[in-house]
Structure formats: C-alpha cells, structure tokens
C-alpha positions as CSV (number, residue, x, y, z in Angstrom):
1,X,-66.6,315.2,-5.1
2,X,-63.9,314.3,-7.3
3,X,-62.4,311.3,-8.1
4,X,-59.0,311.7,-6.2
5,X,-61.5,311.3,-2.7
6,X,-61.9,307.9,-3.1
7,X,-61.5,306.0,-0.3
8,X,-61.8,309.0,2.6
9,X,-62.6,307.6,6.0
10,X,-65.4,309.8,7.6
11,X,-64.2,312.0,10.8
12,X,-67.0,312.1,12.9
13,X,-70.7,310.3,12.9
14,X,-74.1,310.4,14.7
15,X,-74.5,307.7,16.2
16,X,-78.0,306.9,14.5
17,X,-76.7,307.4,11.0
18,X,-73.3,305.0,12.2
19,X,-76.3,302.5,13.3
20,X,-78.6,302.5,10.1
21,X,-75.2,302.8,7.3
22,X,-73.9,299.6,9.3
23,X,-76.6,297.6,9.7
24,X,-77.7,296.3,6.2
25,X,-77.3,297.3,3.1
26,X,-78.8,300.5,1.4
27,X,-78.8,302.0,-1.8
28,X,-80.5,305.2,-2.8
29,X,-79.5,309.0,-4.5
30,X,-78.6,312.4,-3.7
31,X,-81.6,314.4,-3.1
32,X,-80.5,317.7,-2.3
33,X,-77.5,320.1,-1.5
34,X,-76.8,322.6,1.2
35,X,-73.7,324.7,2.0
36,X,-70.8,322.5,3.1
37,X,-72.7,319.0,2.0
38,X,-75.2,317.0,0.3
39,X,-78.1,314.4,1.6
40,X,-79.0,311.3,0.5
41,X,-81.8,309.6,0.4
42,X,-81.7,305.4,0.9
43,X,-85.0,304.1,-0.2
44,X,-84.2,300.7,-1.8
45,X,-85.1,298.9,1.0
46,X,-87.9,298.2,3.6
47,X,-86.0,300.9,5.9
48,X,-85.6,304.4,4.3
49,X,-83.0,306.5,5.6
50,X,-82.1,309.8,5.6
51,X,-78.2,311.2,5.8
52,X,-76.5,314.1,5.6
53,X,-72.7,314.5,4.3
54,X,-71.2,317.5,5.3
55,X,-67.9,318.9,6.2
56,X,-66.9,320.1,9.8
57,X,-67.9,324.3,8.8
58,X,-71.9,323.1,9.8
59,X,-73.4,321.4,13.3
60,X,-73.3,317.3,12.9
61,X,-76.6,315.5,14.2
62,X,-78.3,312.2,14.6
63,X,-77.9,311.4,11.4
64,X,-74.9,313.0,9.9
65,X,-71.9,311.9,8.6
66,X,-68.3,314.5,8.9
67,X,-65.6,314.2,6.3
68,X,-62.7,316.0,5.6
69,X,-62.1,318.6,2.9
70,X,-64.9,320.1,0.8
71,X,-68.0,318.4,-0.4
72,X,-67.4,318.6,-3.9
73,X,-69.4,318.8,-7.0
74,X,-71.9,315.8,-6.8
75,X,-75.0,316.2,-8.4
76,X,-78.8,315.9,-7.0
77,X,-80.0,312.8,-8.4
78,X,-76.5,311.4,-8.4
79,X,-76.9,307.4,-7.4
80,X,-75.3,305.9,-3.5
81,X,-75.2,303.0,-1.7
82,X,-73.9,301.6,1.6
83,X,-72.6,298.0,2.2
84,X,-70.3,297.1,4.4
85,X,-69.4,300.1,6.7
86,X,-68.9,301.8,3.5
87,X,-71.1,304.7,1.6
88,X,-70.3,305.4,-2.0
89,X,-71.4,308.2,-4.0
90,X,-71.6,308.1,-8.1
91,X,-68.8,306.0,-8.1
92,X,-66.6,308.3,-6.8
93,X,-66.6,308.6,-3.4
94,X,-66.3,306.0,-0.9
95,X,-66.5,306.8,2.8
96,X,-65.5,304.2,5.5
97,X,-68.0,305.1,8.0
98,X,-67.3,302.5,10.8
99,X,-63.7,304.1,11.8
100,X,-65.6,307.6,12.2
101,X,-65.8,309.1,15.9
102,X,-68.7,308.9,17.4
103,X,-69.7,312.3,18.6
104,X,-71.3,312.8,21.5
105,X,-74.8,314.5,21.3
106,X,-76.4,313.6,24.7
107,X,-77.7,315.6,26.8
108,X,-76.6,315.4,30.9
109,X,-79.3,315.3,33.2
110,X,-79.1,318.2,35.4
111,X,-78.5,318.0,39.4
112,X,-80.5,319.5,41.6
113,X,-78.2,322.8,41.9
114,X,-77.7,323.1,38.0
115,X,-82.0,322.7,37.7
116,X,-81.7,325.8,39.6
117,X,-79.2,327.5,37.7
118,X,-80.4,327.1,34.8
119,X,-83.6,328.4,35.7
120,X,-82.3,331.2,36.6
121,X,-80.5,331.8,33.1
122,X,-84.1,331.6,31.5
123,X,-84.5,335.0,31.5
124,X,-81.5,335.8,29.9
125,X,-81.9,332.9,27.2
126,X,-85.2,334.7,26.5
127,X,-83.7,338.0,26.0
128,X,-81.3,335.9,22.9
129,X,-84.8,334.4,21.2
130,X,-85.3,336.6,18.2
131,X,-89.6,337.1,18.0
132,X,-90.2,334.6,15.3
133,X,-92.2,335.1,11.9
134,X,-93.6,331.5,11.3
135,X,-96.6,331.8,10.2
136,X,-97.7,328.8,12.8
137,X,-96.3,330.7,16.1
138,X,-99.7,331.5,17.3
139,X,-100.7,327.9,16.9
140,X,-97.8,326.6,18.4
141,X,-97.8,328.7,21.4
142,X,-101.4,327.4,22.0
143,X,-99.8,323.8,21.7
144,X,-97.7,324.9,24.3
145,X,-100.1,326.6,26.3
146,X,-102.4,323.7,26.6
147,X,-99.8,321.3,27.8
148,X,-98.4,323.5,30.6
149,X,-101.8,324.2,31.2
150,X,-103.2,320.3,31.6
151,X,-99.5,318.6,32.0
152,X,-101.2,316.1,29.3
153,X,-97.5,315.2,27.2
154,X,-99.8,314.4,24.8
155,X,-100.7,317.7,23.8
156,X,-97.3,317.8,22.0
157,X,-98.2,315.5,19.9
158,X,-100.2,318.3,18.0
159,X,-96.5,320.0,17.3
160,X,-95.5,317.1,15.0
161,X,-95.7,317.7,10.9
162,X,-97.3,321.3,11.9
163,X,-95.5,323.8,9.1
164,X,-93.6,323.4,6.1
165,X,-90.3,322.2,5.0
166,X,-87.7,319.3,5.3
167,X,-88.1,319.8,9.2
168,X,-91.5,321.4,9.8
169,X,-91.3,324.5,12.4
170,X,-93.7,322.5,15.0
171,X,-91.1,319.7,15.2
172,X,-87.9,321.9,15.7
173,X,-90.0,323.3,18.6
174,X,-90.3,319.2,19.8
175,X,-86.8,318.9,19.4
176,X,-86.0,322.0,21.3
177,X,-88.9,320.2,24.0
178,X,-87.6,317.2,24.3
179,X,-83.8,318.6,25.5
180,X,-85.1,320.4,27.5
181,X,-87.3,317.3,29.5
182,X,-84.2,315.6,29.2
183,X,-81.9,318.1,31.6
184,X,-84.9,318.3,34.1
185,X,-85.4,314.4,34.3
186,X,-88.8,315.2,32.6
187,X,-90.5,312.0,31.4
188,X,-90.7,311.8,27.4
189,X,-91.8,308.2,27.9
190,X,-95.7,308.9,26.2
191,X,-94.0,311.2,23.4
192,X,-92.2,308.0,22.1
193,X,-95.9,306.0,20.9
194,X,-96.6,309.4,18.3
195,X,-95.9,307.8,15.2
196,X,-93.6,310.7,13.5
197,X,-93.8,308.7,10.6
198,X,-97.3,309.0,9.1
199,X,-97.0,312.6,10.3
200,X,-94.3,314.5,9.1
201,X,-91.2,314.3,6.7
202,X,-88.6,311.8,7.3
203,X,-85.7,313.6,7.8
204,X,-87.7,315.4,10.4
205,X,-89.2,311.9,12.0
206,X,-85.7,310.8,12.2
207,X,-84.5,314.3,14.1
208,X,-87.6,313.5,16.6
209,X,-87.1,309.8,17.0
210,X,-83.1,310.6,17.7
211,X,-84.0,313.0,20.3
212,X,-86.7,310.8,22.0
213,X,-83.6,308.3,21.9
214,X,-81.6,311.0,23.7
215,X,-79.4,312.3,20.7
216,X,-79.9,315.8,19.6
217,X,-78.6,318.5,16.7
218,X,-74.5,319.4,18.9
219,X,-75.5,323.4,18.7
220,X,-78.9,322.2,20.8
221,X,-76.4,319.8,23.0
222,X,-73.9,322.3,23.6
223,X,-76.4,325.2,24.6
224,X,-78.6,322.9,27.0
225,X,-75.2,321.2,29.0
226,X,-73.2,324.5,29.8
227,X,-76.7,326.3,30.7
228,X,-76.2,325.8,34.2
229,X,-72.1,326.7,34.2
230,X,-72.1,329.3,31.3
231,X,-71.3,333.4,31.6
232,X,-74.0,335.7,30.1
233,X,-71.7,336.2,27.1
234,X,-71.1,332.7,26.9
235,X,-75.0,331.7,26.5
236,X,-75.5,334.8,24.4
237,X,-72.9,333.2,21.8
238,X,-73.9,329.9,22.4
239,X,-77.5,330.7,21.9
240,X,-76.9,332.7,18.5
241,X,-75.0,329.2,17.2
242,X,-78.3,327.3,17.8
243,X,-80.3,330.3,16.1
244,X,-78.1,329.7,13.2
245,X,-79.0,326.0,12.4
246,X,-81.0,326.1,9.1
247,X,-83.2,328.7,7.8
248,X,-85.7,328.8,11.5
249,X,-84.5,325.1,13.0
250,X,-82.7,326.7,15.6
251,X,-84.6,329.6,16.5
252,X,-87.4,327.2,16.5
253,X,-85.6,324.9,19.1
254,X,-85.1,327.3,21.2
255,X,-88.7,328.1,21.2
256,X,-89.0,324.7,22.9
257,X,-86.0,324.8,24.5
258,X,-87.6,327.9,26.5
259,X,-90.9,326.5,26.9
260,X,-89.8,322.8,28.9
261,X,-87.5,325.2,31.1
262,X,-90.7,327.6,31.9
C-alpha cells in the first residue's frame, strides 16, 4: 500500500472487528497475504486479535475490514497499530475504521412457512455440495452422526480445532452448524461454554465465537436467508459462492450447513 493511501476511510466493517479496533488500543504486524488483502495480527496486548484487510473482490466477515482500491504492496512482517478508530500499517496507511458501514451478517430466524421451505430445498442444496477430500470427513461425519443420533450439542464440541490450517475443516463445518441452528431457532446456548481458544487457531476461534454471537462469513449469510425464497438457479449460484470461500471453508460450511437442516 503506497504512500499516496494515507488517510483512506474503510467502506465496510464486521462488526466484531469495528468492536475490538475501537475499543483499546492495539499494536501488532502483518502476518500473512491472500488475494485482494493482507491480515494482521494484534498481539501487544492482553487481547489478541485477528483482522483481515481486503478489498470488496472477496466475502467480508466478522472480523474484516473493506477498503477501497487495491491492497497494495505491504509486506508480511510489516509493523500496525490501532488507536483511536484508526489502523495504520508500516507507516503508510491509515484507515479510519469508525465511519465504515457496518455490514449486516445476521442471520433471520425462519418462520414456520420458510422452515418448511427450506427443507424442502435440502435436496437440491445437496445436489450443489461437491464430495469432499478432507482427510477428516469420515471423522466428522461420525461427529455429526452422534449428535443427530443423541441430540447431545455437546457432541459438536468434538468438531472444534479437528484438521489443519488457519480455520481447521471441523470448525468451518461448526460455522456452517451454527447458521443453520440459527434459521431453525435451534438453541446454540451449550455451544457458547467450548472454549475455542485452548482448542484451535485464533482466527478460527474468533470465526466460531462470531457465529455463536450471531455474525457469520456474508457468502454463508446470503445462502442461509434467501434459502427459503430462492429459484433452483438462484441457490445453485448462491451455493457455488459459499463453495468458493478459501481453499475448503466453504465447501466445509456447507457440510454443516446441510447437516443442522437434516
């Protein structure tokens, strides 16, 4: 990010990362990159945080932050901090982060007629998952298994930290769960006393306690609220935008998405 975007004022904002970058002050670095943004990684204080920059060509979530323009040419290990509302990066970047949108990534409960329809458009959600390849699939569809089987939430708790990477494959699948509970007016209450943290990554932890808090990745959102007023070539596009989130995220999501609506 060159010098000329100092001073940019951020488009749009999850509403946990507009929470934690207002709060108190943070500083931390650049950790990684991914096309159309970077993350950052604030760990000089008590409360580590985890946000993603990114431009409006990829999803927002929880904890992401929109801008304008391209991401530029920050490096990894590149230092940030956030006081005031405001999040600069190596000294040259500053993003006002408190006059962002706040997107909407809630999840409507569903009436009693759009339960039904949306039941009905399992089937054909189904017929969208791509078989997945995770090594772990087996394991989590035994997960799964036992909790439909006993109606024990607890069982779930098994899914968290289970596979590799930033957001392991067994917590995309609680994600994907946990929208769906949400529609149906399933309770989520006994999910909220797992403690993601001593379990799994923290970008991941933070994706699970969002969606416990009723905020989820927009692709998931936008999927799970037209599900009961959507056309079959609607979903079928809809669903191949959630598919798309990360290298298995999505497809993972919908794994769970699937298996609270069954």
């Amino acid at each position: 990010m060159g010098v000329e975007q100092r001073g940019r004022r951020a488009s749009r904002i999850g509403r946990h990362a507009l929470r934690y970058l207002t709060e108190q002050p943070h500083v931390g670095r650049v950790v990684s990159r991914f096309r159309c943004g970077l993350n950052v990684l604030l760990d000089g204080s008590a409360d580590p945080g985890f946000v993603s920059i990114q431009t409006r060509d990829v999803a927002l979530h929880p904890w992401g932050v929109e801008i304008p323009g391209g991401e530029g040419d920050v490096s990894v290990g590149a230092p940030c901090r956030v006081e005031a509302g405001v999040l600069c990066v190596h000294d040259s970047i500053e993003i006002d982060v408190e006059e962002a949108a706040v997107a909407n990534l809630e999840i409507s409960l569903y009436s009693v007629a759009q339960a039904a329809r949306a039941r009905e458009q399992l089937v054909t959600l189904g017929d969208f998952r791509n078989p997945s390849f995770e090594a772990m699939e087996v394991e989590i569809g035994s997960i799964l298994a036992q909790w439909r089987a006993c109606g024990d939430p607890t069982d779930l708790s098994d899914l968290v930290g289970l596979g590799s990477g930033s957001t392991p494959a067994g917590d995309d699948t609680f994600v994907g769960l946990v929208a769906g509970l949400t529609a149906f007016g399933g309770s989520v209450q006994c999910l909220r006393r797992i403690d993601t943290r001593s379990r799994t990554t923290l970008p991941s932890a933070q994706m699970i306690e969002a969606a416990l808090d009723g905020s989820f990745p927009e692709p998931l959102c936008d999927l799970v609220n037209a599900l009961p007023i959507c056309t079959d070539e609607e979903l079928g596009n809809l669903a191949s935008s959630l598919e798309g989130l990360g290298s298995t995220s999505g497809r993972m999501m919908l794994r769970g998405l699937i298996a609270a609506l069954g």
